[in-house]
C-alpha positions as CSV (number, residue, x, y, z in Angstrom):
1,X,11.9,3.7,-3.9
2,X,11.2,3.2,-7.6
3,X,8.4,1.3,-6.8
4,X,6.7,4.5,-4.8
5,X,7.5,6.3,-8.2
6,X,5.0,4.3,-10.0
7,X,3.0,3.5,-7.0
8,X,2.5,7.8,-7.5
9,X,1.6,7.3,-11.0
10,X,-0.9,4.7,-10.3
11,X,-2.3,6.9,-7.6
12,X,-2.6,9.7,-10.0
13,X,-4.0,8.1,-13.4
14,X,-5.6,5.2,-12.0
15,X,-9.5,6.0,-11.0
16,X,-11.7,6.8,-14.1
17,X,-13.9,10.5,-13.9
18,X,-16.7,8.4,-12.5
19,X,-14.9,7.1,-9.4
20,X,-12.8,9.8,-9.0
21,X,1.2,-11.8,-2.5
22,X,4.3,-11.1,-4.2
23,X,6.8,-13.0,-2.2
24,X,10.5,-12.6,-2.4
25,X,11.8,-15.7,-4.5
26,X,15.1,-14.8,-4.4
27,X,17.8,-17.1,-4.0
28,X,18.9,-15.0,-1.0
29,X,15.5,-15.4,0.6
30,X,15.1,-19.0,-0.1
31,X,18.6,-19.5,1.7
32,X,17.8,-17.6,4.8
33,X,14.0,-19.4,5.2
34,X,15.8,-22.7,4.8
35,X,18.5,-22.4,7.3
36,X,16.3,-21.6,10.3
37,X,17.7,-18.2,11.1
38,X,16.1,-15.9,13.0
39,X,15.4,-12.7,10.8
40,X,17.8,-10.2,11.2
41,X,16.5,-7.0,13.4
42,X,15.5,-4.2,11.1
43,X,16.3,-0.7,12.0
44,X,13.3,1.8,11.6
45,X,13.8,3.4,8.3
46,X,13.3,7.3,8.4
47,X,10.2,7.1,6.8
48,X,8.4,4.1,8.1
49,X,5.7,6.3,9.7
50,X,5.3,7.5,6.2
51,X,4.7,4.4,4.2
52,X,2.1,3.2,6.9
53,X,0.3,6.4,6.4
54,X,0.7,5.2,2.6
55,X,-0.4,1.6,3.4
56,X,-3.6,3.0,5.3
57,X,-4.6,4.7,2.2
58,X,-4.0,2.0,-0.3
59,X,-6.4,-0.4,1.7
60,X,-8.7,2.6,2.0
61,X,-8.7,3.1,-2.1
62,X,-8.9,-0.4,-2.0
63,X,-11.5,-1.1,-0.2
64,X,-13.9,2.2,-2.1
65,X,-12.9,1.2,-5.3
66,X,-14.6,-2.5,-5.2
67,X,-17.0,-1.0,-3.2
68,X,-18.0,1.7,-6.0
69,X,-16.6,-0.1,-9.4
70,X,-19.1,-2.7,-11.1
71,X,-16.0,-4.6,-11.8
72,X,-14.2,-5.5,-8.9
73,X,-10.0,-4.8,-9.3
74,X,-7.3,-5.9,-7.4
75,X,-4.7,-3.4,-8.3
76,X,-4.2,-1.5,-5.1
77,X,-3.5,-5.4,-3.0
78,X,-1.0,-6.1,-5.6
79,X,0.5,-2.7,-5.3
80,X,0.2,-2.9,-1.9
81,X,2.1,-6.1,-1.8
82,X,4.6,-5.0,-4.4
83,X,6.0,-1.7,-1.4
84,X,5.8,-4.8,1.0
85,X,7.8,-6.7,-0.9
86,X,10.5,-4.2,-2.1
87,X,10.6,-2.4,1.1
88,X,10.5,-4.8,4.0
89,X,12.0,-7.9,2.1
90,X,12.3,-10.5,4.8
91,X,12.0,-7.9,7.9
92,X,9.1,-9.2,9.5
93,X,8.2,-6.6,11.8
94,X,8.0,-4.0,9.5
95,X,5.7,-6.3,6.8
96,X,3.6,-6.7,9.8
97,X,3.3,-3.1,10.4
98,X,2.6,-2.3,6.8
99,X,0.0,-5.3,6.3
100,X,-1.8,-3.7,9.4
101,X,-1.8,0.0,8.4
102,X,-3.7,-1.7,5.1
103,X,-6.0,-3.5,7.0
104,X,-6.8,-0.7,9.4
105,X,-7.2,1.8,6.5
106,X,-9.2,-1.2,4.7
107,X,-11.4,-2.0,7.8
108,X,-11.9,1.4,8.5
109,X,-14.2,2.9,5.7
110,X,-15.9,-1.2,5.7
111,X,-17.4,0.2,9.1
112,X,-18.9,2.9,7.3
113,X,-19.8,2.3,4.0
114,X,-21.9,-0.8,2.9
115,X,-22.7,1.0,-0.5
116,X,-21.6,3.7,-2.9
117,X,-22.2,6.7,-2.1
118,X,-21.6,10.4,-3.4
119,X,-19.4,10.5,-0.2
120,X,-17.5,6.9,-1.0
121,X,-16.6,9.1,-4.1
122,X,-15.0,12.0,-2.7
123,X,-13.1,10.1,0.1
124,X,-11.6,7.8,-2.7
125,X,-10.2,10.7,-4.3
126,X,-9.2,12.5,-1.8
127,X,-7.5,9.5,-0.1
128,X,-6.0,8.6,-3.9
129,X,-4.7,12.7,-4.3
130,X,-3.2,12.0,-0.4
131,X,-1.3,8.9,-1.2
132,X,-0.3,10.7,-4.4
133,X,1.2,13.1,-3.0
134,X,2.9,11.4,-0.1
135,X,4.1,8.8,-2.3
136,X,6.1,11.9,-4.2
137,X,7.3,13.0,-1.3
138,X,9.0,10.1,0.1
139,X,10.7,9.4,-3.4
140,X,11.8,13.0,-3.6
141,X,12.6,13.4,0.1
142,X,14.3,9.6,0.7
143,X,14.6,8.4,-3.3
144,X,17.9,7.5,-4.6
């Protein structure tokens, strides 16, 4: 949950006025990949739903942000990868549903914008201000 914390403040400060894989190298992982295990089943966390909604818009922002910036940046993959990392671990169905929701939200403003646009603009911040906010309220609803 710490990691949605400053996942918010990226959200928030990130985007200047003109544009409004992390693996798990623990020991513990490396022990379970090397003893042929099957991954434990996960239980649905109460806000799954939530952080998929929050992976949509992170490959959303990612995806208008290289799209509109001169400079292409890969800070919303890495953050993205970051929430995969700290909240599914080694659970492999909820990575998958998590790396999908990016690529959905990713693939889905692809299909629409080829260049920046006026538009491209305003749905980056909007979808920035969205993940913001949801981002505060899973940390302040579900946060430790």
């Amino acid at each position: 949950m710490r990691k949605l914390a400053r996942l918010t403040l990226l959200l928030l400060t990130w985007a200047s006025p003109a544009v409004a894989q992390q693996s798990a190298n623990t020991p513990a992982a490396a022990a379970a990949a090397n003893t042929n295990q099957p991954a434990p089943e996960s239980k649905p966390a109460p806000y799954d739903g939530r952080l998929e909604r929050l992976s949509e818009i992170l490959g959303a922002v990612h995806y208008l942000r290289n799209l509109c910036l001169k400079d292409g940046e890969d800070t919303w993959r890495k953050a993205m990868e970051d929430l995969i990392s700290m909240e599914a671990g080694n659970e492999q169905v909820r990575k998958e549903r998590l790396t999908a929701a990016f690529n959905r939200g990713y693939r889905s403003f692809a299909s629409v914008y080829a260049t920046c646009t006026a538009q491209a603009v305003v749905a980056e911040e909007k979808y920035r201000n969205e993940g913001a906010t949801l981002a505060t309220e899973i940390t302040a609803r579900f946060g430790n």
